[in-house]
C-alpha positions as CSV (number, residue, x, y, z in Angstrom):
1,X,-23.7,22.7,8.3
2,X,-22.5,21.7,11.6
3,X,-18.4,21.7,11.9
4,X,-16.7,18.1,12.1
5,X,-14.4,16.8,14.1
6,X,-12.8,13.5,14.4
7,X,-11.4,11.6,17.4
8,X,-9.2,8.5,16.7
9,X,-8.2,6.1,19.1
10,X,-4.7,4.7,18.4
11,X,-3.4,4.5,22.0
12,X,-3.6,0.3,22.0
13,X,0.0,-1.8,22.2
14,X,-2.3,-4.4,20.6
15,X,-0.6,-7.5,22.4
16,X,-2.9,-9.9,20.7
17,X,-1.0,-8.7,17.7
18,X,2.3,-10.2,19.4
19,X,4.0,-7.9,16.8
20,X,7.1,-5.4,17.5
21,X,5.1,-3.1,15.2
22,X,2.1,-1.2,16.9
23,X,-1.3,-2.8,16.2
24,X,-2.9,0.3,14.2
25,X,0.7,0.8,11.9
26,X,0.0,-3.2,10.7
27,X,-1.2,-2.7,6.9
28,X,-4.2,-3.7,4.8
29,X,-3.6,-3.0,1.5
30,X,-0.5,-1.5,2.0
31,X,-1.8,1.2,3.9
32,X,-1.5,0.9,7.6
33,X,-4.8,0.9,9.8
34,X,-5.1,4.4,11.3
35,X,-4.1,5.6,7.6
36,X,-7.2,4.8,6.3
37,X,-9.0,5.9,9.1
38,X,-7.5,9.2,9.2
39,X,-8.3,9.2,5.4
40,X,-12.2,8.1,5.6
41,X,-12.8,10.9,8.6
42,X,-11.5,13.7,5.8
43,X,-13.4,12.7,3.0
44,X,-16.8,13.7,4.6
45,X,-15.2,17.3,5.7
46,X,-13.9,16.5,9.0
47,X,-12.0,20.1,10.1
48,X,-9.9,18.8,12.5
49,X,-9.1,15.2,13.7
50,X,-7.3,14.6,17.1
51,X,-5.6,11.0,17.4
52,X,-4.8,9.7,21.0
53,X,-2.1,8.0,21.4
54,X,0.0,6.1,23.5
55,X,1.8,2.9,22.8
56,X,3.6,3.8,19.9
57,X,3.1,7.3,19.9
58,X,6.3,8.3,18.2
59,X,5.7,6.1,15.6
60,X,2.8,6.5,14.9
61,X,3.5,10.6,14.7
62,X,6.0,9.8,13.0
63,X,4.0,7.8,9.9
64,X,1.0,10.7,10.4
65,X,2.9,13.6,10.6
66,X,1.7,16.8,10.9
67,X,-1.9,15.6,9.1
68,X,-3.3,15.5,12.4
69,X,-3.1,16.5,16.1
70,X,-2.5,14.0,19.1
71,X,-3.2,13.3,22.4
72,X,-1.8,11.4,24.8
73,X,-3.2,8.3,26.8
74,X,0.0,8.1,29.0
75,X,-2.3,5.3,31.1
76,X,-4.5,3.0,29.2
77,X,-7.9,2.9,31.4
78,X,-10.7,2.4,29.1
79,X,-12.1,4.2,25.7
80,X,-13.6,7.2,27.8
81,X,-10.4,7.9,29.2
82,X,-9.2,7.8,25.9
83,X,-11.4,10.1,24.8
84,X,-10.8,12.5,27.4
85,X,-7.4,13.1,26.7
86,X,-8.9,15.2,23.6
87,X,-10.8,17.6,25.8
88,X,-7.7,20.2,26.4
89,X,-7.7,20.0,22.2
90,X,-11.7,20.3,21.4
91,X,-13.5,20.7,24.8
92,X,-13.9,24.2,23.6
93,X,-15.4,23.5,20.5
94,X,-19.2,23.4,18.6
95,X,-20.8,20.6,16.6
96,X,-20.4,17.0,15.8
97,X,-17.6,14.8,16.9
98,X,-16.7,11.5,15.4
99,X,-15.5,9.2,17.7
100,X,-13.7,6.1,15.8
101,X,-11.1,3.5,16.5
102,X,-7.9,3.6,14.7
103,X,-8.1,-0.5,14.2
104,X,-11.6,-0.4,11.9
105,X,-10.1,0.4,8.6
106,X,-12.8,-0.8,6.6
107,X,-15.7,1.3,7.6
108,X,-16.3,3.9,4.3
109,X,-16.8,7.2,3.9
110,X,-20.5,6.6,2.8
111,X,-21.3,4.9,6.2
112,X,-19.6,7.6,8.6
113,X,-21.5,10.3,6.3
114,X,-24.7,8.3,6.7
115,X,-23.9,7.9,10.9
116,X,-23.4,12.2,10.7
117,X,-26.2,12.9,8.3
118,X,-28.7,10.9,10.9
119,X,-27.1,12.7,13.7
120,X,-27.0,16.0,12.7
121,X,-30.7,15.4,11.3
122,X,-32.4,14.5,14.4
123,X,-30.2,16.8,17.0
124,X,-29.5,14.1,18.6
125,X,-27.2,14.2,21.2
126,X,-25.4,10.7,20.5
127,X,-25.9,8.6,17.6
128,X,-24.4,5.2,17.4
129,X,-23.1,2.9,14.4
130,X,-24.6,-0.2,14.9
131,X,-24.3,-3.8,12.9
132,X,-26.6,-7.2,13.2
133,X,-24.4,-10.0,13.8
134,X,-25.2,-13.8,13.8
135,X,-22.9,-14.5,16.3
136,X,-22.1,-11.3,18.5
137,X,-19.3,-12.9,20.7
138,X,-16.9,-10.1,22.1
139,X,-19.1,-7.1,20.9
140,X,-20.7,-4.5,23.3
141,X,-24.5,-4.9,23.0
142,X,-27.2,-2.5,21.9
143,X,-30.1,-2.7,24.5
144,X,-33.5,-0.9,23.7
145,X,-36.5,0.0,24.8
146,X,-39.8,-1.6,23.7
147,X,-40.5,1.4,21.5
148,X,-36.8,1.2,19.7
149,X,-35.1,3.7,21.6
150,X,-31.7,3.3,22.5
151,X,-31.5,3.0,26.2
152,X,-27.6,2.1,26.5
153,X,-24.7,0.3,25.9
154,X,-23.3,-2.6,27.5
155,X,-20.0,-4.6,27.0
156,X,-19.8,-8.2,26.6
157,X,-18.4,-9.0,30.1
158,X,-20.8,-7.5,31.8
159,X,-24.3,-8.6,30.0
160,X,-27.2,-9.7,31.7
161,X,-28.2,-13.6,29.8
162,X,-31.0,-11.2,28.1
163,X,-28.7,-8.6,27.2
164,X,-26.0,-11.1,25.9
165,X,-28.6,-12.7,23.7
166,X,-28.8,-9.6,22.1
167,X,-27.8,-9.7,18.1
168,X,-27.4,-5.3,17.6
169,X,-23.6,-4.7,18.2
170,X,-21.7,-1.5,18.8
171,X,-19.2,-1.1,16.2
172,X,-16.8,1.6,18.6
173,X,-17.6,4.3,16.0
174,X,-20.1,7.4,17.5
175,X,-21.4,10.2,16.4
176,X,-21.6,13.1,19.3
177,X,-22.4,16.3,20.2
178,X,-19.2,17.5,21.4
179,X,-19.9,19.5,24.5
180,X,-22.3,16.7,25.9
181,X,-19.6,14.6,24.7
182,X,-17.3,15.9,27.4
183,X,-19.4,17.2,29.8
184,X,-20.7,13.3,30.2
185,X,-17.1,11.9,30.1
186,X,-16.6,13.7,33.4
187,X,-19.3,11.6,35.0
188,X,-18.2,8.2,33.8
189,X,-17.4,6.1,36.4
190,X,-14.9,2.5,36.1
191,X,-17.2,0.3,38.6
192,X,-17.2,-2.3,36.2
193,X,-16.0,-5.6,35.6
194,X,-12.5,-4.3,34.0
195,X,-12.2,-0.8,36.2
196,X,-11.8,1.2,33.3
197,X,-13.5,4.1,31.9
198,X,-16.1,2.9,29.0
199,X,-17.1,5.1,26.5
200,X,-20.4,3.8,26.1
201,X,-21.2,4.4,29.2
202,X,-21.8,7.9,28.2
203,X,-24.7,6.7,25.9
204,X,-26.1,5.7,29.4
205,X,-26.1,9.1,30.9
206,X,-26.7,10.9,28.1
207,X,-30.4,9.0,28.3
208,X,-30.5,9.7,31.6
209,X,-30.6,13.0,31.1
210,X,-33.3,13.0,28.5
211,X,-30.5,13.6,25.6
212,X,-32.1,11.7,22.2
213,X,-29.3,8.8,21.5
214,X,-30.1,7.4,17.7
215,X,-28.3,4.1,16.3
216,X,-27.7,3.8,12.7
217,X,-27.3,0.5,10.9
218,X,-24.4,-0.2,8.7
219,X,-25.4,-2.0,5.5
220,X,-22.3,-4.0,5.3
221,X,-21.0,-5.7,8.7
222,X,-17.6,-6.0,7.7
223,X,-17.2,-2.5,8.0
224,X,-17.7,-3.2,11.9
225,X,-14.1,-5.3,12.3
226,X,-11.7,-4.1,14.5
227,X,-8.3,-5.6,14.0
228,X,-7.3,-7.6,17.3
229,X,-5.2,-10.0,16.2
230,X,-4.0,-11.7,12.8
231,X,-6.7,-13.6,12.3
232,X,-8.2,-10.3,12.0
233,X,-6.2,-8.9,9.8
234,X,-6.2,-11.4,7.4
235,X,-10.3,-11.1,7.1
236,X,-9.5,-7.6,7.3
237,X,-6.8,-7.8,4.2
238,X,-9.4,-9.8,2.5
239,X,-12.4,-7.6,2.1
240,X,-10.2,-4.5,1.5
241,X,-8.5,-6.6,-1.2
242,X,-12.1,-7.4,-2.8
243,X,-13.7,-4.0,-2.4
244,X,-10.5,-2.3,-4.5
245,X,-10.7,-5.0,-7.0
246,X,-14.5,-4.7,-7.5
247,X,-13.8,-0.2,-7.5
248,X,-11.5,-0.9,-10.4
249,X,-13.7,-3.1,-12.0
250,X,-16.3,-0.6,-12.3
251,X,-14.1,2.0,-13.2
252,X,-13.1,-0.1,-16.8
253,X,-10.6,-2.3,-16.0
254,X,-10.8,-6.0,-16.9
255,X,-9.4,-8.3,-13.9
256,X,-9.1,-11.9,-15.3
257,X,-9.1,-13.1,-11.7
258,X,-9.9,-11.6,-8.8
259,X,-9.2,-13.8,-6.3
260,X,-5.6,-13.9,-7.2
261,X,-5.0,-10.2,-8.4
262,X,-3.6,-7.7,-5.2
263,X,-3.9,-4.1,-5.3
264,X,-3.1,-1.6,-3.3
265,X,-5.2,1.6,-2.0
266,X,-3.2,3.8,-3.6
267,X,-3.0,2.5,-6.9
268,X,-4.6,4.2,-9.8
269,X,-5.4,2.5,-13.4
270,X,-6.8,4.0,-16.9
271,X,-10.0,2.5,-18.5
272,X,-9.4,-0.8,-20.9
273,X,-6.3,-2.1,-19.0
274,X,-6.4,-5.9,-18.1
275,X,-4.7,-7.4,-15.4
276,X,-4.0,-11.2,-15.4
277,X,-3.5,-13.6,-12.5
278,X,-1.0,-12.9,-10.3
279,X,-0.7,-9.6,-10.7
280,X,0.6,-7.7,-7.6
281,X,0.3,-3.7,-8.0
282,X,1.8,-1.8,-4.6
283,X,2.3,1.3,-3.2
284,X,1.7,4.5,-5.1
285,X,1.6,2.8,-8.7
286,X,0.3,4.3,-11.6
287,X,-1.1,2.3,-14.9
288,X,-2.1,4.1,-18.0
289,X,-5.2,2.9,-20.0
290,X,-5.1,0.2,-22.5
291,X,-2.0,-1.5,-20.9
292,X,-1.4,-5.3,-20.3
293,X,-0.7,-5.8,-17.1
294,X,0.8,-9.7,-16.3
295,X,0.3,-12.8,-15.5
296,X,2.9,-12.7,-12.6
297,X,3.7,-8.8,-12.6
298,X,4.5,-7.1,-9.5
299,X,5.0,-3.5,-9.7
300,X,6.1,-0.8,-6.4
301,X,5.6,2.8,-7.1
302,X,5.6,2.9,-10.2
303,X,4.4,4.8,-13.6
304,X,3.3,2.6,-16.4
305,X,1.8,5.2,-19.3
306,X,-0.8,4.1,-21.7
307,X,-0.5,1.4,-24.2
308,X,2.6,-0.6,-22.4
309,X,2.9,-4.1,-21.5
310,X,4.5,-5.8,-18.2
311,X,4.5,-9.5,-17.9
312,X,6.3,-12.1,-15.2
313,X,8.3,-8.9,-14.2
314,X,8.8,-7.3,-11.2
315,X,9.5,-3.1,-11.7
316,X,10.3,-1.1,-8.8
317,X,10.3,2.5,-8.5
318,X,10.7,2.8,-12.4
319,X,9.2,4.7,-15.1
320,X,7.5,3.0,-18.6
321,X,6.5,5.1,-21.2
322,X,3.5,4.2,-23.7
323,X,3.4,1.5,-25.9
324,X,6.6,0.0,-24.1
325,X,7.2,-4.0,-23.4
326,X,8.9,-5.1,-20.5
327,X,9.4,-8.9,-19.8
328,X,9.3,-11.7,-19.3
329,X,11.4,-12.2,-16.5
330,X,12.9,-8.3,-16.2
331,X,13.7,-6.5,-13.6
332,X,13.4,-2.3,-13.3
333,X,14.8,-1.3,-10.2
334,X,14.8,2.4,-8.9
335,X,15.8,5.1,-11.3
336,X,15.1,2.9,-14.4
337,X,13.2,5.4,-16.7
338,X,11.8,4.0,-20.3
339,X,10.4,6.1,-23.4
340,X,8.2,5.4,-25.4
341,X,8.0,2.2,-27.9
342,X,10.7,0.3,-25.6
343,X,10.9,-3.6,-25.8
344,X,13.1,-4.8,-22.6
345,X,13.1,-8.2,-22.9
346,X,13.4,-11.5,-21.2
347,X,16.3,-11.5,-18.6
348,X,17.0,-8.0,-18.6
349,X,17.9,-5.9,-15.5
350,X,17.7,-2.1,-15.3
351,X,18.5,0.3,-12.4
352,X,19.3,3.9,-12.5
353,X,19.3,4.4,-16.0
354,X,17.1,6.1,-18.5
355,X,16.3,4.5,-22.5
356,X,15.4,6.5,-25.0
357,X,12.1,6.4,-27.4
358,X,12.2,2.9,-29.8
359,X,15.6,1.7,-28.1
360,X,16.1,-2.3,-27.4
361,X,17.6,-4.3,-25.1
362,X,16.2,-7.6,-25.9
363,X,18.0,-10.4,-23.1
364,X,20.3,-11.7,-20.7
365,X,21.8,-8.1,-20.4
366,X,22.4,-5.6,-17.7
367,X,22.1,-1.5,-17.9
368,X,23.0,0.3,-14.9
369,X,23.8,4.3,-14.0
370,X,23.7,4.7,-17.9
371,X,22.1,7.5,-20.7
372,X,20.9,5.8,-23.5
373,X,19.8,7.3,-26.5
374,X,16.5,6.7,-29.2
375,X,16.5,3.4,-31.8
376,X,19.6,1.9,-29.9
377,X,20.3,-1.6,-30.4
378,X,21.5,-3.6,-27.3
379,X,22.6,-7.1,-28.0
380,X,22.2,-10.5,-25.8
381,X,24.4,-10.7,-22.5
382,X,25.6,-6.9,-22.8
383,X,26.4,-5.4,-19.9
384,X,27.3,-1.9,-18.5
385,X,30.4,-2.2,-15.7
386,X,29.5,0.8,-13.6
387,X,31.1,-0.3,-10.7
388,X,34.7,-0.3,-9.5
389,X,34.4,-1.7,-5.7
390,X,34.1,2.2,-4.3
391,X,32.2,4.3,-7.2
392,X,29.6,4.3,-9.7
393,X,29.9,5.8,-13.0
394,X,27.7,6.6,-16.1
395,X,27.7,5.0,-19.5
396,X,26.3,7.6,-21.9
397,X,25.0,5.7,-25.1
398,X,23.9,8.3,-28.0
399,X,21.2,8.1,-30.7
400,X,20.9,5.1,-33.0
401,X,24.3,3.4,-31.7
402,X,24.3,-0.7,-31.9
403,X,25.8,-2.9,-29.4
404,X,26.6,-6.3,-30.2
405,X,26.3,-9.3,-28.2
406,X,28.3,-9.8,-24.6
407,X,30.0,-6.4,-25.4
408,X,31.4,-5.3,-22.2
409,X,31.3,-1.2,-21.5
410,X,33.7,0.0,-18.9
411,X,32.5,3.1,-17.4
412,X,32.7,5.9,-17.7
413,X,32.7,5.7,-21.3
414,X,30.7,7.2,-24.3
415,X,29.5,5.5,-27.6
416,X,28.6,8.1,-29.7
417,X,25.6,8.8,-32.5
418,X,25.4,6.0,-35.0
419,X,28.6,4.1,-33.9
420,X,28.4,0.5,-34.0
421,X,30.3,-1.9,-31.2
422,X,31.1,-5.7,-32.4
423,X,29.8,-8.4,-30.8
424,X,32.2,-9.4,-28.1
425,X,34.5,-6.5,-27.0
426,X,35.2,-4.6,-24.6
427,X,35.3,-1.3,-24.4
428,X,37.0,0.6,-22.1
429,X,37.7,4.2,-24.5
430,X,34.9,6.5,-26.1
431,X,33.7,5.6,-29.5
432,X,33.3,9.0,-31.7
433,X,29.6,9.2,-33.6
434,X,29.3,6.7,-36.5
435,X,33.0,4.8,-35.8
436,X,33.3,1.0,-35.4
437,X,34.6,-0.3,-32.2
438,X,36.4,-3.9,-32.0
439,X,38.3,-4.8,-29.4
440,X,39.1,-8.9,-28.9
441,X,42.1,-11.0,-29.9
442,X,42.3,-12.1,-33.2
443,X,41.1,-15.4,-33.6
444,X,44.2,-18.6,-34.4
445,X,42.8,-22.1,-35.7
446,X,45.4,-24.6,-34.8
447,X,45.1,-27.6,-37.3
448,X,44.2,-30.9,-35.9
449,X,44.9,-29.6,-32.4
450,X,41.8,-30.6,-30.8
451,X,42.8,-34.0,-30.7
452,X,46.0,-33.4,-28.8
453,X,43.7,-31.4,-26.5
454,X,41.5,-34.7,-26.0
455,X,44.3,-37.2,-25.9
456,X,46.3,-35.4,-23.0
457,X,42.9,-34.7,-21.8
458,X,41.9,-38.9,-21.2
459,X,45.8,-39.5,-20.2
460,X,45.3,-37.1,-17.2
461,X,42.0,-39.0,-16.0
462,X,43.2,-42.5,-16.5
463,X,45.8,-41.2,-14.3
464,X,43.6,-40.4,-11.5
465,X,41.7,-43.6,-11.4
């Protein structure tokens, strides 16, 4: 097999865009553009992968990292140019070259390997990906010969009426021979309506020469979009949002509704897990099978294991073990870390803090930087005070330990195994294992005084009046 290599394109400001933020870092499906590019080019054993770039270039290094090598367009003068900046990189090398924009992210691996199986079949020396389109407007044109051949290339600005009628568009994705690649690019000339260096202009030569230039069809056309604008990104957002819906579909998972269920390319979830409406799933997020996943869940990199349950809650960065129930209306922010058989109820928040296996904390109550231990009991509107103004500090909560309702825990303090804290104190010393903790005034019943308390109460309004 022929060695692959991959040239992106990612040297565009994108003004269209009329963004601060560099056309091919905008996301679909959380991912930004030249991510899933980059991606697609690997999974049909691309070696090496050059991106050029230029506006933007430290940003968009910086996102890539050291996953791929660059080039820089310092001057934007057309896609050959582009494509020349490569040559110091792969000039030297054999085999087949990919040449792809960094703005298509919805072109699949299946299609690209289709494009290089074609290509590498025939020897030819240039194979283009092509799409039929009912309205072409904007697209470079496909022109062949009587017999089907591809004679060339030619933009949209600069199409004859009979070329412009033309319905075969060039998608900006190639397949090459990479020394013809580069040996051509050194003949391409910019007398054209934009002065700049086309790309497809080497398809041109290449014929000239006698070199065999093949087309291959894409199935799907809205793998062809490039991403010029938001409009574009929207349709763009759209079909990638369908496609990973449909993939987990097929994989086991029950989606109630489609259409209003969003989630992300690097999300992963087991067989038998249904999501409801409204279920937004993000980042690097991981669901278990058999889980029970909304309505009106969103979820950011996190782990949900097997058998749990998330509804109107949003969790992020967290960890829920199997079997747990979270919601409605919670909150998990980063560091919250649930075992197994957990019920966090409605109204509860929970950031940095870790609940053992069977442990409740039912509503209106607030656990932050604390331990908590297995089968504790955490009553309504109990709270963990972790924070002074300049530090945090840890509440440590051990093994079957109740808290009563809107107790108050000063930290740092520890409640130890089995002790029990009543409803309504506050706590601001350690509780040994299995004592009882009370700490509020005793409670005075004044007789009759409640209607002294109303009677000055109406004399101080009928004052005012």
């Amino acid at each position: 097999m022929l060695e692959r290599l991959a040239v992106i394109l990612a040297a565009g400001q994108g003004k269209r865009m009329k963004s601060k933020l560099y056309k091919v870092l905008h996301p679909v499906c959380g991912k930004p553009m030249v991510g899933h590019v980059l991606d697609t080019v690997r999974e049909i054993g691309v070696s090496r992968s050059v991106v050029v770039v230029g506006h933007g270039a430290e940003a968009v290094q910086a996102y890539l990292g050291p996953t791929a090598e660059y080039a820089l367009q310092a001057e934007q003068l057309g896609t050959g140019h582009a494509v020349k900046q490569a040559k110091d990189l792969l000039g030297q090398e054999k085999g087949t070259t990919i040449v792809i924009c960094g703005d298509t992210p919805l072109i699949t691996a299946e299609t690209l390997e289709g494009l290089a199986q074609l290509h590498e079949s025939r020897g030819a020396a240039a194979t283009i990906l092509t799409a039929e389109m009912d309205d072409p407007k904007g697209y470079g044109r496909v022109i062949r010969d009587t017999s089907g051949a591809v004679l060339k290339i030619v933009e949209q600005k600069d199409c004859s009426p009979e070329e412009d009628a033309v319905r075969e568009i060039n998608t900006g994705t190639y397949c090459f021979d990479n020394a013809k690649l580069f040996a051509a690019l050194d003949k391409v000339t910019n007398t054209n309506a934009q002065q700049e260096y086309y790309l497809t202009d080497v398809i041109g030569i290449l014929h000239g020469q006698g070199e065999q230039i093949e087309a291959y069809l894409t199935k799907d056309v809205s793998e062809s979009i490039g991403v010029n604008d938001r409009v574009a990104l929207s349709v763009a957002e759209g079909y990638m949002r369908e496609r990973i819906v449909r993939k987990h579909m097929l994989n086991g998972v029950t989606v109630i509704d489609p259409s209003s269920t969003y989630i992300g390319s690097g999300v992963v979830i087991g067989a038998d897990t249904v999501l409801y409406p409204n279920t937004w799933l993000h980042g690097q997020t991981q669901i278990g099978e058999d889980c029970v996943i909304g309505p009106q869940a969103e979820i950011h990199n996190t782990i949900v294991r097997s058998g749990a349950t998330v509804k109107h809650s949003v969790l992020d960065e967290a960890e829920v073990g199997s079997g747990t129930s979270v919601g409605p209306f919670a909150y998990l922010r980063p560091g919250a870390k649930l075992g197994e058989h957990v019920k966090i109820g409605d109204f509860v928040e929970v950031k940095n803090a870790t609940i053992g296996d069977h442990s409740k904390v039912s509503h209106l109550s607030y656990v932050g930087d604390a331990k908590v231990g297995s089968n504790v009991n955490i009553g309504c509107g109990a709270i963990t005070v972790n924070y002074d103004g300049y530090n945090k500090s840890i509440t440590d909560i051990k093994d079957d330990a109740f808290i009563g309702s809107n107790v108050n825990l000063i930290a740092p303090v520890k409640i130890g195994k089995g002790a029990y804290v009543v409803a309504g104190s506050t706590v601001t010393h350690d509780v040994p294992d299995n004592d009882l903790a009370i700490s509020r005034p005793r409670q005075e019943n004044k007789a009759g005084y409640a209607d002294k308390i109303r009677a000055r109460a109406k004399a101080k309004k009928k004052r005012s009046e």
